[in-house]
C-alpha positions in Angstrom: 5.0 14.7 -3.8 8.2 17.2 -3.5 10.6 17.5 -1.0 14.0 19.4 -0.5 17.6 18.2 -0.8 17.4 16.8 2.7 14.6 14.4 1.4 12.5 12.4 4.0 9.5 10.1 4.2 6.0 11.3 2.1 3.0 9.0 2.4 0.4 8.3 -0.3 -3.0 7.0 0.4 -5.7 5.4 -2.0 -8.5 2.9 -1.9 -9.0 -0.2 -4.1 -11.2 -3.2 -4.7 -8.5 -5.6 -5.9 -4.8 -6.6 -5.8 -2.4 -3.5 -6.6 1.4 -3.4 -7.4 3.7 -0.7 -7.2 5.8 1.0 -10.3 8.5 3.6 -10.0 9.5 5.1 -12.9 12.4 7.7 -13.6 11.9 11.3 -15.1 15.1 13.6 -14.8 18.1 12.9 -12.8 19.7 10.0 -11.0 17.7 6.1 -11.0 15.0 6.4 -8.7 15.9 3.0 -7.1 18.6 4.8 -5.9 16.6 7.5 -3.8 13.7 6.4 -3.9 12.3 3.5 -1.5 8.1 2.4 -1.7 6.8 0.1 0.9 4.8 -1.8 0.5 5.2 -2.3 -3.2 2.1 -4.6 -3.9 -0.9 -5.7 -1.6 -4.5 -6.8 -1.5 -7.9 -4.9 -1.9 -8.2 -2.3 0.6 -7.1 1.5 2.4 -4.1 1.1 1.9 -1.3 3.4 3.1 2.4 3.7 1.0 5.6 4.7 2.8 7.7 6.8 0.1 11.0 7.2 1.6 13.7 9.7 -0.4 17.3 10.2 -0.2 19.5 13.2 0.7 19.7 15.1 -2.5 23.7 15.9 -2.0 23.9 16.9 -5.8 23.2 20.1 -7.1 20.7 18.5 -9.8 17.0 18.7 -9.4 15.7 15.1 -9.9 11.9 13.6 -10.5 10.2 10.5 -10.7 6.5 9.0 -11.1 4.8 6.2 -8.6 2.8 4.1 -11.0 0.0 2.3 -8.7 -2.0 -0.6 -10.7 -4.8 -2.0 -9.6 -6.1 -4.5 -12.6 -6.8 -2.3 -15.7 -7.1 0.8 -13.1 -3.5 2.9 -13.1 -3.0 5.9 -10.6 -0.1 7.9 -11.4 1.9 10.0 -8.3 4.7 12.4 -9.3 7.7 12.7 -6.6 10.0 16.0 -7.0 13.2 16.5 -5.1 14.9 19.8 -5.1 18.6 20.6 -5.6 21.4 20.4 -2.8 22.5 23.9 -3.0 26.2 24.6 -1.5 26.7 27.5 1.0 29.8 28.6 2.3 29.8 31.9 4.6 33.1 34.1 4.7 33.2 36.5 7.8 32.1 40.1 6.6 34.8 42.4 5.1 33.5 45.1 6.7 34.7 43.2 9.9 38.0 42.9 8.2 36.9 39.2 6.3 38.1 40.9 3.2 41.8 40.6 3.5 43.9 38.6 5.8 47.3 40.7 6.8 50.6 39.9 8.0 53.6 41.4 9.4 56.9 41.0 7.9 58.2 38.5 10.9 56.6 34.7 10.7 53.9 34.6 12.3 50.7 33.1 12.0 46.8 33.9 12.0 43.4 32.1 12.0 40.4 32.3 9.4 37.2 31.1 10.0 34.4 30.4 7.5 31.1 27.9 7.2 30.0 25.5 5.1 27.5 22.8 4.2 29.7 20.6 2.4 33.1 19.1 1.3 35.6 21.7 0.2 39.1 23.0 -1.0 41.5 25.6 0.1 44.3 27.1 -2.2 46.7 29.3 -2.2 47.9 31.3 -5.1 51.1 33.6 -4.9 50.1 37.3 -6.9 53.2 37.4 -8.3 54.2 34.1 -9.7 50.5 33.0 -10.2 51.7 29.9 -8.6 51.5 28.0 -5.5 52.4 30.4 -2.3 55.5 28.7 -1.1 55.8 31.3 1.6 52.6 30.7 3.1 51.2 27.0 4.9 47.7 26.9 5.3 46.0 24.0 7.1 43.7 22.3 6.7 43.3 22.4 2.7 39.6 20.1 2.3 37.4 19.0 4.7 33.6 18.3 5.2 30.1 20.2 6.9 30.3 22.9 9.4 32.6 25.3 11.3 36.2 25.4 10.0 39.1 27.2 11.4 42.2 27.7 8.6 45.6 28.4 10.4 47.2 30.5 8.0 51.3 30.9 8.8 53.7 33.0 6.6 57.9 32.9 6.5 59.4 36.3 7.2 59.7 38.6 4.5 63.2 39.5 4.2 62.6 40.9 0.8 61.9 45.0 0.5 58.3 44.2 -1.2 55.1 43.7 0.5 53.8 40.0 -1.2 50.1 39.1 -1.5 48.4 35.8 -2.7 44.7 34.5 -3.2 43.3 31.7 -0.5 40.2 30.2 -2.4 37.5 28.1 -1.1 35.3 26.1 -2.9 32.4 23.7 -2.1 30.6 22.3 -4.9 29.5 25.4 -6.9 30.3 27.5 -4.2 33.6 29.8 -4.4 35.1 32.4 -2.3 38.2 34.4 -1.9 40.3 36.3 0.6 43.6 38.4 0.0 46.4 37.8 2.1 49.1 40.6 2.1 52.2 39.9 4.2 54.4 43.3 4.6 58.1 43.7 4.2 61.1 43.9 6.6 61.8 47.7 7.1 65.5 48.3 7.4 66.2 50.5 10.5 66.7 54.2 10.0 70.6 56.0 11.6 70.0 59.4 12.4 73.2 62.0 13.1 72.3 63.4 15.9 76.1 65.1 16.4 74.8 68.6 15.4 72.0 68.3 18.3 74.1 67.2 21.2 76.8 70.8 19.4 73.9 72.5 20.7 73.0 71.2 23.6 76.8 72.0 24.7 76.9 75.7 23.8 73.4 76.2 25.7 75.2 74.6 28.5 78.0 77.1 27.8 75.8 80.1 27.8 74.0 79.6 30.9 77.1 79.0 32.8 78.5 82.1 31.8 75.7 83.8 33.3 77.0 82.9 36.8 78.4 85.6 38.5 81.2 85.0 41.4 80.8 88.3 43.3 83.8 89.2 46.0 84.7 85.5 46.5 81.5 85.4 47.5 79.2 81.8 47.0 76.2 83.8 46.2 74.8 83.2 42.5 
């Protein structure tokens, strides 16, 4: 009998001529009597039909075990197999811009999304300092199964550097990153514009001289 990580029910079937009992034995991983359940577990001569209920696999261990049905001096051996959980977790594509979370220099906020089948972890490590961000909040840090939506907010950056850090995931095995790069407050730029309005005034200066006042006349 094997079964995925999800587990479920399996049925075993045999035929005896006298009174039978039920065994279960481990062979790798966890206690069988803790993910595995047999009904009935002994009975009278007969067709008889077994229940073999497993257990959600949620580590990421393989595990086995052996049914052991005697019947008198008669032993029939059944061997039960339950694969791994294995931990996914699904960042959006960087090619769709999942690759690096940015920022502008003013606080402000974004949101990340990401799946996962599983309990996980957020952090957030600061490039620089190889510390915790203490610029950046993200929230939620750890949660369970499914659809998650990270709010990622930032401080302003008053300094004159652009500052990055690291968010990490991980679930189980699993681990992903994202870079978050916040840029810098750009100090406004003064430009001398004295010599261009010069110019504009002696243009002015030329064209009027170009008027001519003929004979006291108002014609131009």
């Amino acid at each position: 009998l094997s079964a995925g990580s999800e587990g479920g029910p399996k049925t075993i079937l045999f035929k005896t001529n006298t009174d039978w009992e039920v065994s279960v034995t481990q062979n790798s991983g966890a206690d069988p009597s803790g993910w595995i359940k047999v009904s009935p577990l002994y009975g009278k001569a007969g067709d008889v039909l077994l229940t073999v209920d497993i257990s959600e696999n949620t580590s990421e261990t393989a595990r086995s075990a052996e049914i052991k049905v005697t019947a008198g001096s008669a032993r029939q051996s059944f061997a039960v197999s339950q694969d791994a959980f294995v931990p996914l977790l699904t960042f959006p594509d960087p090619e769709s811009g999942g690759g690096i979370v940015s920022l502008e220099a003013a606080a402000g906020s974004v949101v990340f999304n990401f799946t996962v089948n599983t309990i996980w972890r957020a952090s957030v490590i600061d490039a620089a300092s190889g510390k915790e961000a203490s610029w950046l909040s993200v929230t939620p840090l750890s949660g369970s199964a499914g659809s998650v939506q990270l709010s990622i907010s930032a401080a302003e950056n008053t300094s004159s550097l652009v500052r990055t850090a690291t968010l990490t995931v991980s679930a189980g095995s699993a681990k992903k990153s994202v870079s978050i790069s916040q840029d810098f407050k750009r100090p406004l730029s003064v430009v001398d514009i004295s010599s261009s309005v010069q110019r504009l005034a002696d243009m002015q200066v030329r064209r009027l001289s170009h008027i001519l006042i003929v004979n006291g006349n108002d014609d131009y």
